[in-house]
N, C-alpha and C positions, 0 to 999 in steps of 0.2 A: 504493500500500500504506500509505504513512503518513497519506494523508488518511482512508483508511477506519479504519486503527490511533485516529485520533483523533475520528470520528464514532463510533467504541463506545465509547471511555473516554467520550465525554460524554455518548452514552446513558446512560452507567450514573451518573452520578450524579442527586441526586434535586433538585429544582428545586419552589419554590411561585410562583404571580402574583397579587396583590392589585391589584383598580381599584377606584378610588374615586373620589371627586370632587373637581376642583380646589381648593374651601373653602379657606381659612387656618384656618377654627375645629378641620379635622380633623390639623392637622399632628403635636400631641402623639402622637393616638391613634392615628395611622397609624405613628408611629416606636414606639412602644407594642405594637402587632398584629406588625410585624416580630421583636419580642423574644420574643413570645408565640411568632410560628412556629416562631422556632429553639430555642426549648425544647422543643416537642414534636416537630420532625423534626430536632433537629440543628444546631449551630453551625454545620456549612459548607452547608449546603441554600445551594443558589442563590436568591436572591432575588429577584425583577422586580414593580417599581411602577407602576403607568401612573394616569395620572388626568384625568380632563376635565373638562367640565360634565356634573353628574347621574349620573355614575359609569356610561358608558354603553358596555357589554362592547362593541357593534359594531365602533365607530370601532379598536379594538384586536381583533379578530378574527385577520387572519393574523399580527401578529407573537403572540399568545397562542398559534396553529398553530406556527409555528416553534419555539417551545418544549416544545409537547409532542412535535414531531418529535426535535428536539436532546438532549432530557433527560427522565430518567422523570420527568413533572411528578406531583406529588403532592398540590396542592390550585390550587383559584383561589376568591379570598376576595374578595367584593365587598362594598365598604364605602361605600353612600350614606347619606344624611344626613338629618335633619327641621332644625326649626326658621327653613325659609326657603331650602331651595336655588334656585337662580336656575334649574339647567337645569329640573329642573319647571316653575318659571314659563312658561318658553320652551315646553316640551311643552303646558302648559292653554292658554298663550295662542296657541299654532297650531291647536289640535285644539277648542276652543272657544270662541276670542273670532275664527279666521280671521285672525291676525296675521301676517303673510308672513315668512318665513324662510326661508334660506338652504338649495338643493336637499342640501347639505353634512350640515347641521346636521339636515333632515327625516329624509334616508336613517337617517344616524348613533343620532340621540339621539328622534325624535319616534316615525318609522315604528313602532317596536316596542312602541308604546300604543294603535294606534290599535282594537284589536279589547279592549280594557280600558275598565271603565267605571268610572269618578269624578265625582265631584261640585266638586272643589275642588282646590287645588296642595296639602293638607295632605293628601289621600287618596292622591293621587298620591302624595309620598313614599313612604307605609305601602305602597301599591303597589311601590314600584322594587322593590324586591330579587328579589321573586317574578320581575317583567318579566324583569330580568339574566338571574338562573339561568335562566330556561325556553333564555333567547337561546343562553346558553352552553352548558346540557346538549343542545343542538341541534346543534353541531359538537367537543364533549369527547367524548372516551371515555369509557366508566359507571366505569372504573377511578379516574379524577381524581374527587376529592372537591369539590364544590360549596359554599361556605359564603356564604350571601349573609344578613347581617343591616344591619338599620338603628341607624345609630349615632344615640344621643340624646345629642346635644349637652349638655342639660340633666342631663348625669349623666358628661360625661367632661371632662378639664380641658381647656383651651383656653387659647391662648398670649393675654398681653396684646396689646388692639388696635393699630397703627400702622399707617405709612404704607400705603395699599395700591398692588401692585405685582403682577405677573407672574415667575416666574421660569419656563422651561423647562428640562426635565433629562431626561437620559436612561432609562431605566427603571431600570437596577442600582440596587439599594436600597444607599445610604446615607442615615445619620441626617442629619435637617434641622438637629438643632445644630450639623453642622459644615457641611454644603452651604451652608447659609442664613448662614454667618456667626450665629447665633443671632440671626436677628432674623426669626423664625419668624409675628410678630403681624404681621398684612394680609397677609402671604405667600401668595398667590394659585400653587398649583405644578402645571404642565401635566408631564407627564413620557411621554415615547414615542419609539418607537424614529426616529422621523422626521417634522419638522414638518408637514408632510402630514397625519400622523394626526389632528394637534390645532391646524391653521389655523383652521377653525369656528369652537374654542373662544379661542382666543388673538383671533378677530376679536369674539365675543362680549365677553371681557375687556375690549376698548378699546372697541368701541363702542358695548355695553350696558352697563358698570360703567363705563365713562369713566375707567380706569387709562391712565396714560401713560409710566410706565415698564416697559419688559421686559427684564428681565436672563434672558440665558443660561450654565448652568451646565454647564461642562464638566469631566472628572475627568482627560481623558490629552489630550495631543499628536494626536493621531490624531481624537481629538473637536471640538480646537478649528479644527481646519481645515475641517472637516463642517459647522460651526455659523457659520464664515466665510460660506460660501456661504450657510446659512438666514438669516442676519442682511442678508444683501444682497434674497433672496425677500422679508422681511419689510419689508424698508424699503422696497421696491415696492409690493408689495401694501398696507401700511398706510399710505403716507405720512408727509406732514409731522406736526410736533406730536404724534410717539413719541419716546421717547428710547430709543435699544436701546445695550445693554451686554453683554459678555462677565467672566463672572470664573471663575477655574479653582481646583479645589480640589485641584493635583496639585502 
């Protein structure tokens, strides 16, 4: 009785999901779009961020389900990028130069282009957003509101450049100026419910961007022990010459 007592209360409250792409240029306007949501649905709306390379809905497919299962979701906002995203790169360079990648990364982030015609990684861009929504209004209810636009770089602010790095995090939306310690510039942020999701992309980070630090961001007790264990998967599967770190913001 009290577990179903607490599957209706959390139905009834109202929940958004924003994916976007791992970028550090988008961290401003992704804490930005968050302030935006809760203006127009509410201060307490639940939050969830996810992001990978190329802002790409599949790879987050069931835990996006779980949330519409769990909570009246109310919107999912996807937010990819111009100005040079890599996971495009990755998509032109499989779908037209035959560059082999990772069965992970094709499923995930390439498959859902390959019936889409482009000339170029800057087409592609203008293309994502449409690719998203079609993907997502494919397993949403027509009731969840769809908002997929491209952010242009060249018109939102962006953090000063530095070190670049990985961080992983959970989806609950908190601001990057405190997660990050504000050191938001080169801030490279995977965020999902389970490293699984964003292995792919975290293998992309080290061994396409040649990053070699990955810090993981945990918020409770209960996460850092979760993250124990991914920190151990990761230092298998990546080997030597990562450096992996934990830091908590509880």
């Amino acid at each position: 009785m009290c577990d179903l007592m607490a599957i209706q209360n959390k139905k009834s409250s109202d929940a958004v999901a924003i994916v976007s792409c791992m970028d550090w240029r988008l961290n401003f306007a992704i804490d930005g779009k968050i302030s935006e949501l809760k203006r127009e649905y509410g201060e307490n709306i639940t939050t969830y961020v996810f992001r990978n390379a190329g802002a790409g809905v599949k790879a987050f497919e069931g835990s996006i389900k779980d949330i519409a299962r769990d909570y009246n979701l109310k919107a999912l906002v996807i937010m990819p990028h111009n100005e040079g995203c890599k996971g495009m790169g990755l998509v032109f360079d499989a779908l037209k130069n035959g560059v082999p990648i990772s069965s992970d990364m094709k499923s995930q982030l390439v498959d859902p282009f390959e019936k889409h015609a482009f000339s170029d990684t800057g087409e592609l861009e203008r293309i994502n957003p449409k690719v998203q929504a079609e993907y997502a209004r494919g397993f949403l209810d027509s009731s969840v509101d769809i908002i997929s636009e491209l952010v242009d770089l060249k018109r939102v602010k962006i953090p000063e450049d530095g070190e670049h790095r990985i961080f992983i995090m959970k989806p609950g939306a908190v601001k990057y100026e405190l997660s990050l310690d504000d050191k938001r510039g080169g801030a490279y942020v995977l965020q999902a419910s389970s490293l699984n999701e964003v292995y792919p992309d975290l293998n992309v980070g080290v061994n396409v961007l040649k990053m070699r630090k990955v810090i993981f961001v945990t918020s409770s007790h209960e996460e850092a022990r979760q993250v124990n264990t991914e920190i151990r998967i990761a230092r298998m599967k990546l080997g030597n010459g990562v450096e992996l770190s934990q830091v908590s913001t509880y």
